[in-house]
C-alpha positions in Angstrom: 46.3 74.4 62.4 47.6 76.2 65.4 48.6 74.5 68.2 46.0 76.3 70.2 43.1 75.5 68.2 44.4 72.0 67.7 43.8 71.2 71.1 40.5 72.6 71.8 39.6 70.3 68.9 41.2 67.4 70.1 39.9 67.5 73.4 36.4 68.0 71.6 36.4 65.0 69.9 37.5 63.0 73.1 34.2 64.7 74.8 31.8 63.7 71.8 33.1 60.2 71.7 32.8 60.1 75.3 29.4 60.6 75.0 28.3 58.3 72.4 29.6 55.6 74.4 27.8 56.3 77.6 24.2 55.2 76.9 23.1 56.6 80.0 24.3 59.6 78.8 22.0 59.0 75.7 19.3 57.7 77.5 19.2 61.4 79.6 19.8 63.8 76.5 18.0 62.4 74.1 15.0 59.7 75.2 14.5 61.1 78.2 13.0 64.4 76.8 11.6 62.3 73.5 9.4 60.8 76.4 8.4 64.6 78.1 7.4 65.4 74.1 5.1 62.0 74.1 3.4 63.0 76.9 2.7 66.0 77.3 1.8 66.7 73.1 -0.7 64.2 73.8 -2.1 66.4 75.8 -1.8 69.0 73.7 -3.9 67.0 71.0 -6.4 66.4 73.0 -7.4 70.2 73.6 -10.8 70.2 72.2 -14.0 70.1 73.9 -16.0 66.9 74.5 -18.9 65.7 77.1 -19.3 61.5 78.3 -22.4 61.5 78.6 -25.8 58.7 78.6 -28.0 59.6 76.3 -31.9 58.1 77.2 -34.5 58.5 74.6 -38.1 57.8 75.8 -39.6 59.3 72.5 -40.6 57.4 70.0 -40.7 59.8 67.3 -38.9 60.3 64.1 -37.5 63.4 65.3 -35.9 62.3 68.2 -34.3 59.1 66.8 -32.6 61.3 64.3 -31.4 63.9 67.1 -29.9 60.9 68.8 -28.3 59.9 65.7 -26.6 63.3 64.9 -25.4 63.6 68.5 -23.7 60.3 68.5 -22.0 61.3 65.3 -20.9 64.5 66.7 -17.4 64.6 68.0 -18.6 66.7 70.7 -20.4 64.0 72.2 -19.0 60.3 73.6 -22.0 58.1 73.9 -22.0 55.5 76.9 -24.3 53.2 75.1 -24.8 51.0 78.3 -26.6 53.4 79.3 -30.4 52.6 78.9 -32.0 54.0 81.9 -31.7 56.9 84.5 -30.8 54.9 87.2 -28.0 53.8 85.4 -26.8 56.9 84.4 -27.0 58.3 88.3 -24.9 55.4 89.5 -22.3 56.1 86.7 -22.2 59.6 87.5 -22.0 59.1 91.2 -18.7 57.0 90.2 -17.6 60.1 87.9 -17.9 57.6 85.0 -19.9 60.1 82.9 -20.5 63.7 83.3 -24.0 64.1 83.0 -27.0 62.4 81.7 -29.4 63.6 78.9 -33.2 62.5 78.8 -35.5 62.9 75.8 -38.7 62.2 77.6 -42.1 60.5 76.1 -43.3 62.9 73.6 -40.0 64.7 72.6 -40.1 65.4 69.1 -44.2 65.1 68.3 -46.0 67.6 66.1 -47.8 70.2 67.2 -49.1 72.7 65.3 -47.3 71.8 62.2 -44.0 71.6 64.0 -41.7 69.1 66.6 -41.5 70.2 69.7 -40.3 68.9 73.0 -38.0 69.7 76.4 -34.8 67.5 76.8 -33.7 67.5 80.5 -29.9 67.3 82.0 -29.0 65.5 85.2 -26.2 66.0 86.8 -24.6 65.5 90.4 -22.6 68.5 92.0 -19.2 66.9 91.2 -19.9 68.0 87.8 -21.8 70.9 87.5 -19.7 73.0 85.8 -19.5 70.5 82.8 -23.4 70.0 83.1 -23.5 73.9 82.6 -21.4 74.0 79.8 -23.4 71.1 78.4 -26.7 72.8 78.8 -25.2 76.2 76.4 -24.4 73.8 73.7 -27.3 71.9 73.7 -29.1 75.5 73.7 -26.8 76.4 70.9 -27.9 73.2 68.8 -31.7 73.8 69.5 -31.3 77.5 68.5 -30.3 76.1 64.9 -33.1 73.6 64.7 -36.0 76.0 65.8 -34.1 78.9 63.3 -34.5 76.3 60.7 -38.2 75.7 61.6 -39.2 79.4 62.5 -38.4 81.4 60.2 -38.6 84.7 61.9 -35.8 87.1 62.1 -34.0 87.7 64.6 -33.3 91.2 65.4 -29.6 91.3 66.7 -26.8 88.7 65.1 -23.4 88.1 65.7 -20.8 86.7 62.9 -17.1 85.3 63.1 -14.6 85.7 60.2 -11.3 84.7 60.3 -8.2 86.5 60.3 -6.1 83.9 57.9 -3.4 83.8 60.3 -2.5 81.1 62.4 -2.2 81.4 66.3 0.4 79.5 68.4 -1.2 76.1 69.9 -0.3 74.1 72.6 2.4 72.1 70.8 4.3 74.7 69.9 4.7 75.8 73.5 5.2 72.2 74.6 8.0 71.4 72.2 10.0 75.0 72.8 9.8 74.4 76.2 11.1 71.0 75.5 13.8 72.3 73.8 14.2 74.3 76.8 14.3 71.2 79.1 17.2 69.5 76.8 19.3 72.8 77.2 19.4 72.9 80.3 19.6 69.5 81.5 22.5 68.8 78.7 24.2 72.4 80.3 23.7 71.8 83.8 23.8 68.6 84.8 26.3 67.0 82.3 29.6 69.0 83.5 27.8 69.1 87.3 27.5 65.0 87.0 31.2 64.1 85.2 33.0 67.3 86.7 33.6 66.2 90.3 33.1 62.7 89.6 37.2 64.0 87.2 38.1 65.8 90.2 37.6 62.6 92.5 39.2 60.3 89.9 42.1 62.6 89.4 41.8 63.4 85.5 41.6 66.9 86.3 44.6 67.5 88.1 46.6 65.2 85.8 45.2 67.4 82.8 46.2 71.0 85.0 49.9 70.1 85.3 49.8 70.0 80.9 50.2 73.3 78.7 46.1 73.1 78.6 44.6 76.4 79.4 41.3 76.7 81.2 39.8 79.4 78.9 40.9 75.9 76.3 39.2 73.5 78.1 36.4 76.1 78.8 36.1 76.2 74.5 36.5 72.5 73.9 33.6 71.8 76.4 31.5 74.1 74.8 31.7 72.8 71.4 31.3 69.1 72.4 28.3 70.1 74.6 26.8 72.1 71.3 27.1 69.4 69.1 25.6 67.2 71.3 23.1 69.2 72.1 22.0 70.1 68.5 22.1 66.2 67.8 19.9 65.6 70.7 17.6 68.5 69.8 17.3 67.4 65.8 15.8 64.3 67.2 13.2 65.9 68.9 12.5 68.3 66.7 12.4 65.6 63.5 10.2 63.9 66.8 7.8 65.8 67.0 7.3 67.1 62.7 6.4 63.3 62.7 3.2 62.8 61.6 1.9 62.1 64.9 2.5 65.5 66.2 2.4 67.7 63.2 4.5 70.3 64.5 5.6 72.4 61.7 9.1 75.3 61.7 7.6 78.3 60.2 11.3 80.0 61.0 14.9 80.0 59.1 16.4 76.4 60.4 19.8 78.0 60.1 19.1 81.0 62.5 17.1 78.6 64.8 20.4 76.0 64.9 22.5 79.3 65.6 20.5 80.3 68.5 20.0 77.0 69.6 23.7 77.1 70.1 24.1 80.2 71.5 21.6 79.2 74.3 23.8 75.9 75.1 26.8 78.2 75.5 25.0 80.2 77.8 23.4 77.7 79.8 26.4 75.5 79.7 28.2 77.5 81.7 26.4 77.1 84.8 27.3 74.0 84.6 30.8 74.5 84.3 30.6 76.8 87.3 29.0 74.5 89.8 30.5 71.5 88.3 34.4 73.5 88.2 33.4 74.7 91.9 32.4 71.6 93.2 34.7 69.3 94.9 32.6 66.0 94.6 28.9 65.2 93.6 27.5 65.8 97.4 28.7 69.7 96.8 27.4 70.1 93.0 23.7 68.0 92.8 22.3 70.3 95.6 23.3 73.5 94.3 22.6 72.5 90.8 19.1 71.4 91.7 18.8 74.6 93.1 19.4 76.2 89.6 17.7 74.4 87.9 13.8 73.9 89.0 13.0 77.4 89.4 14.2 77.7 86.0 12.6 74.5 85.0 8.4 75.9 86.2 9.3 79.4 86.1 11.2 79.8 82.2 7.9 78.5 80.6 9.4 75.1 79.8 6.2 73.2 80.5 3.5 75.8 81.4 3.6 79.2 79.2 4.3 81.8 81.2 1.0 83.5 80.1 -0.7 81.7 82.7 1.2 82.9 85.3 -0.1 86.0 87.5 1.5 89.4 85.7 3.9 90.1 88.9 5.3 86.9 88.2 5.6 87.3 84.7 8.2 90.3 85.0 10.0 88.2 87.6 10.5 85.5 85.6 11.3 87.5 82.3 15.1 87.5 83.7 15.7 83.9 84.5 18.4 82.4 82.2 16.3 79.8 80.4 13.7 82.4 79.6 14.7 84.1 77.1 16.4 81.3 75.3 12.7 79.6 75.4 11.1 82.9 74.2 13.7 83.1 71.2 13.5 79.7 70.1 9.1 79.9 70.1 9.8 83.2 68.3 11.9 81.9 65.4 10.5 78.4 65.2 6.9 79.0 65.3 6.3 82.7 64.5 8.7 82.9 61.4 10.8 85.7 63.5 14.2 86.5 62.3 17.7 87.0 64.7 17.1 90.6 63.8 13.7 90.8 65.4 14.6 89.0 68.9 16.7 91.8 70.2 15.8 91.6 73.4 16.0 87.9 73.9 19.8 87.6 72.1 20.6 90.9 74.3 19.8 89.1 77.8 21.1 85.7 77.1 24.1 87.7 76.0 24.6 89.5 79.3 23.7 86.5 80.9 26.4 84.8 79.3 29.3 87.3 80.2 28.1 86.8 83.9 28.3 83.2 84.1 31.1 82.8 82.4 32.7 85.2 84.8 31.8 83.4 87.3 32.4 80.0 85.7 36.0 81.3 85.2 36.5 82.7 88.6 35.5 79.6 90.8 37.0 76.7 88.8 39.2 74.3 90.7 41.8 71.6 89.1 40.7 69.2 92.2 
C-alpha cells in the first residue's frame, strides 16, 4: 500500500473509532434523527380525513338506527358517545372537544309514500365552520347514494374515476428523504464545526501540522470516516422506517442510492470542514455554522416539500446545497430513478462541491 494511501486510511480508522466511542456522538447522528422519523411519519399516517363529532338520534325508526350504525362503523366518523343531547354537544364544541354535532330529529327515517325520508341538521360554532362545511358535502354525498338507491331515476350528467395503476409519492416518502437530508447535514456540518476548534484549542492540530500529513490527506481521511458514518447512521433510518410501522418501501437501485448518498456527504461535509478549518474556537464556528445551516434546513425541503412553497421561492431555493442532494435521493429511492436520469441534481451538487472544497481548502488553519 502506498505510503500516501496508508495514512489517509489510518487516520480514518482513528476517526470511525473515535466516533463509536462518543455516545453523544451517536446519540446526535443516529437517535436524534430516528426520533424526527417517529414524529413526523406519524403525521404522515394520519393524513386521511375524519370528523369528532356527537351524533343525536331523536328517531325512532328502523332507518335511522341503522344510519347511526353505519356512521359509527365508518372510519370517517369518530363517535363521542357521551354525547346524548344538544346541549351537550354545544358545550363540547364550545371547548373545541368535537367539531360539530349531527341531529336526526323525531321522525327521520319514517315512510312516506312508500319511502324514508327525513332532514338531518348540523350544528356548529364559528371556530369550526370550515370542518362543519366539509362535514355537510359528505353527509350530502352519503344521502345522494341512499336516495340513488331508492329513486331510481337517472341522472342526466355523471362523473367516474379510474385509476392510473401508478403510485404517487406520499407524505413519508418526503418525510424520510428529507430526513435523510437532516442526517447529511447535521453529520457534515456540525461534526468537524463541533471537534474542529475544540483540536485547534487542545493543540492536536498543530501537533498533527508539524508531521509529513498533507491537508488535501487529512481533507480525504475525513471524508471517508464521515461517509461511513454517515451511511451507518442512514441504514438505520432507512431499515427505521421499512419497519412495519412505517411501510416505507425503496422502489430505486440500493447501490446507486448508497453511491449518492455518499456523494452528498462529501459535498456537504465540506462546509463543515471550512467553517470548522476556519474557525479558531467554538464561539467563531457555531454562529456561522447555524447560519448555514437553517436556511438550508426549511428552505432544501428537508421537512416541508418544497411544492408548498410560493413559485418565486421555489427557483430560489433550487440552488441551496442540500437541495439537490434531497431531490436526488426522493428521485432514486421513491421514484425508481436511475444516476443517469438525475443530471441535473449530480451536476449541481458537483459544482457545489468544487466550490466548497475551494473554499474549505483555502481558509483552513493548523491552530
Amino acid at each position: 500500500m502506498p505510503s500516501w494511501l496508508y495514512t489517509v486510511v489510518v487516520f480514518a480508522k482513528i476517526s470511525i473509532r473515535r466516533y463509536f466511542r462518543d455516545r453523544v456522538a451517536i446519540f446526535f447522528t443516529v437517535l436524534f434523527p430516528l426520533i424526527f422519523l417517529v414524529v413526523f411519519g406519524s403525521f404522515s399516517k394520519n393524513g386521511s380525513v375524519s370528523f369528532h363529532i356527537g351524533l343525536i338520534n331523536q328517531s325512532d325508526s328502523s332507518f335511522a338506527q341503522k344510519f347511526v350504525r353505519n356512521t359509527k362503523g365508518s372510519n370517517m366518523f369518530k363517535i363521542d358517545d357521551t354525547v346524548t343531547t344538544l346541549a351537550q354537544a354545544k358545550a363540547k364544541m364550545s371547548r373545541s372537544e368535537i367539531d360539530a354535532a349531527l341531529v336526526l330529529p323525531p321522525g327521520f327515517g319514517d315512510v312516506r309514500n312508500g319511502q324514508p325520508t327525513g332532514q338531518a341538521v348540523i350544528y356548529y360554532d364559528e371556530n369550526s365552520a370550515q370542518a362543519a362545511q366539509t362535514l355537510e358535502s359528505v353527509i350530502k354525498g352519503e344521502f345522494e347514494g341512499i336516495n340513488a338507491s331508492l329513486v331510481k331515476a337517472p341522472a342526466p350528467f355523471s362523473v367516474v374515476s379510474k385509476s392510473t395503476n401508478t403510485q404517487g409519492l406520499s407524505k413519508l416518502d418526503y418525510t424520510v428523504s428529507g430526513l435523510i437530508g437532516f442526517s447529511i447535514i447535521g453529520l457534515g456540518i456540525f461534526g468537524p464545526v463541533n471537534y474542529f476548534p475544540l483540536m485547534k484549542r487542545q493543540g492536536v492540530l498543530r501537533r498533527l501540522h508539524i508531521t509529513p500529513l498533507r491537508v488535501w490527506q487529512f481533507f480525504v481521511s475525513s471524508v471517508l470516516s464521515n461517509a461511513v458514518i454517515g451511511l451507518f447512521s442512514i441504514a438505520v433510518m432507512i431499515a427505521v422506517a421499512s419497519s412495519p410501522l412505517f411501510h416505507f418501501k425503496i422502489v430505486g437501485n440500493y447501490l446507486e442510492l448508497a453511491v449518492f448518498i455518499m456523494f452528498g456527504i462529501l459535498t456537504i461535509f465540506g462546509i463543515g470542514l471550512a467553517i470548522g478549518g476556519w474557525a479558531k474556537n467554538e464561539n467563531q464556528a457555531a454562529p456561522l455554522a447555524n447560519i448555514v445551516v437553517f436556511p438550508m434546513l426549511f428552505l432544501s425541503g428537508t421537512f416541508f416539500p418544497r411544492y408548498a412553497m410560493p413559485e418565486w421561492l421555489q427557483h430560489v431555493t433550487a440552488f441551496l446545497p442540500l437541495t439537490p442532494i434531497i431531490d436526488g435521493i426522493r428521485m432514486i429511492a421513491t421514484e425508481g430513478k436511475h444516476l443517469t436520469d438525475i443530471g441535473p441534481q449530480l451536476g449541481l451538487t458537483a459544482i457545489w462541491a468544487v466550490i466548497i472544497y475551494a473554499i474549505a481548502f483555502r481558509v483552513f488553519r493548523w491552530e
